[in-house]
C-alpha positions as CSV (number, residue, x, y, z in Angstrom):
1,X,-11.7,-52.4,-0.2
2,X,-9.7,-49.7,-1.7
3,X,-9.4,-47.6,0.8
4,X,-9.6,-43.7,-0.8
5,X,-13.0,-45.2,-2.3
6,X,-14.8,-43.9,1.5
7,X,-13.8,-40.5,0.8
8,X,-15.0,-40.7,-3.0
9,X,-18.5,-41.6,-1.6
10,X,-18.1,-39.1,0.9
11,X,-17.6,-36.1,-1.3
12,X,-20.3,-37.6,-3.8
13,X,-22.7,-37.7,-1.1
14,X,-21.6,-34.1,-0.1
15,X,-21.4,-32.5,-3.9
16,X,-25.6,-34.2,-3.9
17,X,-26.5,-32.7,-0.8
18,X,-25.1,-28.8,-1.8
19,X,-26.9,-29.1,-5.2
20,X,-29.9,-30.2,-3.5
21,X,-29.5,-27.4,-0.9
22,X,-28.4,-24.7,-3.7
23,X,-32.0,-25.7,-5.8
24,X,-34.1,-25.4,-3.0
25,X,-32.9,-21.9,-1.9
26,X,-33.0,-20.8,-5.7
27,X,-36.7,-22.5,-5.9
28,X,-37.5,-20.7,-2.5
29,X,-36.0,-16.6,-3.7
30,X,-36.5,-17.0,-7.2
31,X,-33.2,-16.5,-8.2
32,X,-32.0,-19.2,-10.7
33,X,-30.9,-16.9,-12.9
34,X,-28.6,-15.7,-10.4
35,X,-27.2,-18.9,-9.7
36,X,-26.8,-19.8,-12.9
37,X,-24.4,-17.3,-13.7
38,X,-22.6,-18.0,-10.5
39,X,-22.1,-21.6,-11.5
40,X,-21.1,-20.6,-15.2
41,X,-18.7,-18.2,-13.4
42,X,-16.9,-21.0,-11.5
43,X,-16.8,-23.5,-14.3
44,X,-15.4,-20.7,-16.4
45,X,-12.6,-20.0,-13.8
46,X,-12.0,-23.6,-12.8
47,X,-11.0,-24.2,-16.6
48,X,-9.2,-21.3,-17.2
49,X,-6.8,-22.2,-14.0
50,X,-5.6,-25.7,-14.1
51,X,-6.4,-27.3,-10.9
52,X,-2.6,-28.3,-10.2
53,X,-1.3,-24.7,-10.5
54,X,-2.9,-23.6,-6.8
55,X,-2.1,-26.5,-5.1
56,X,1.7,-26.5,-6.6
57,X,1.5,-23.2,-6.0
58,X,1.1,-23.8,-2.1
59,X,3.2,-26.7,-2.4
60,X,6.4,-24.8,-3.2
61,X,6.0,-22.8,-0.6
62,X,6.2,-25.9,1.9
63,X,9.9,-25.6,2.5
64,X,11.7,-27.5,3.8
65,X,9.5,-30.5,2.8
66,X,6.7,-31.2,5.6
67,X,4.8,-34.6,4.3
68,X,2.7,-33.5,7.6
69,X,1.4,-29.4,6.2
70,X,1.8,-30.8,2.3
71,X,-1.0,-33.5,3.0
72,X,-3.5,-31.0,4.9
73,X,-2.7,-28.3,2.2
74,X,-4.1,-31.8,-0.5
75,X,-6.8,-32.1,1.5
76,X,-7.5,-29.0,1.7
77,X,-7.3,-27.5,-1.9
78,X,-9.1,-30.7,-2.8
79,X,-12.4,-30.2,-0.6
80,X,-12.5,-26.7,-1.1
81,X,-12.4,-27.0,-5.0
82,X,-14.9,-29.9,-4.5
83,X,-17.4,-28.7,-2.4
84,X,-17.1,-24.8,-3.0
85,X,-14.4,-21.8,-1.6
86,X,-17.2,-21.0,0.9
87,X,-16.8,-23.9,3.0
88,X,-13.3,-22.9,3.9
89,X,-14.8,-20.0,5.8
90,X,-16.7,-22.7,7.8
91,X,-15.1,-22.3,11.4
92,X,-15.4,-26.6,11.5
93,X,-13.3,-26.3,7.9
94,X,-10.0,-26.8,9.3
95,X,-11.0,-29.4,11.9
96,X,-12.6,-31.7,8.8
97,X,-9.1,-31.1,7.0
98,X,-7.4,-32.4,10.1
99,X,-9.4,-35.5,10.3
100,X,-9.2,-36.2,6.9
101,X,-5.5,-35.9,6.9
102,X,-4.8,-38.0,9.6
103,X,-7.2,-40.9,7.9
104,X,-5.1,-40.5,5.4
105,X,-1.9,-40.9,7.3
106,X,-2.9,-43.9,9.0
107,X,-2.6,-45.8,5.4
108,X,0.9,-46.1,4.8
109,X,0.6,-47.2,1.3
110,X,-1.7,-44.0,0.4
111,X,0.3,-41.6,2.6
112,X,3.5,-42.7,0.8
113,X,2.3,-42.4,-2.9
114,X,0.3,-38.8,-1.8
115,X,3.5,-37.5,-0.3
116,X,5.2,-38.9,-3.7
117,X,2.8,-37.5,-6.3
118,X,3.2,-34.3,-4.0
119,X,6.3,-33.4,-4.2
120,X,7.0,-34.2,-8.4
121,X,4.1,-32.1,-7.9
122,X,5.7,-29.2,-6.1
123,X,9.2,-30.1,-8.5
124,X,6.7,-30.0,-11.4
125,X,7.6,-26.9,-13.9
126,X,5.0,-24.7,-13.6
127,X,2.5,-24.8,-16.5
128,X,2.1,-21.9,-19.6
């Protein structure tokens, strides 16, 4: 079994379970509208910004190189930009990014291409 596909189902299973929380408080206040505009708002931004540029961003700032910080500051741009900015506000945010980190960690073979892709990443030019 591949072994990133537990955390693909994971944040599937979240991203159904916001929507289905973000309809039914809409449905309940009346305010579709509202959150349509929101959600245009955020697509709009997310494809004006390149999803790489915040994340290499915080990258470059990991000096010297900490495979440790560079993995939690992946997980963590990568669940807040999945499952909403909000979240990392959550006081259990940080605990979440440390679990999923150290899953991550305990696969050698992932940890060692993430830490790869991460620093090209954070050597990466930054983009017009």
């Amino acid at each position: 079994m591949d072994p990133i596909r537990p955390f693909s189902l994971l944040l599937r299973s979240l991203r159904a379970t916001r929507k289905k929380g973000a309809s039914s408080v809409a449905n309940e206040t009346g305010s579709t509208s509202a959150q349509g505009t929101q959600v245009a708002g955020i697509a709009a931004a997310r494809s004006a910004q390149p999803a790489e540029q915040p994340l290499r961003d915080r990258l470059t700032s990991n000096a010297p190189w900490d495979s440790r910080k560079a993995r939690e500051i992946f997980v963590e741009h990568t669940l807040a930009r999945e499952l909403g900015a909000e979240l990392a506000r959550d006081p259990a945010f940080g605990e979440l990014v440390a679990n999923v980190s150290v899953l991550i960690e305990r696969e050698p073979r992932i940890n060692a291409r993430l830490d790869t892709l991460l620093r090209d990443l954070a050597k990466a030019p930054a983009g017009p």
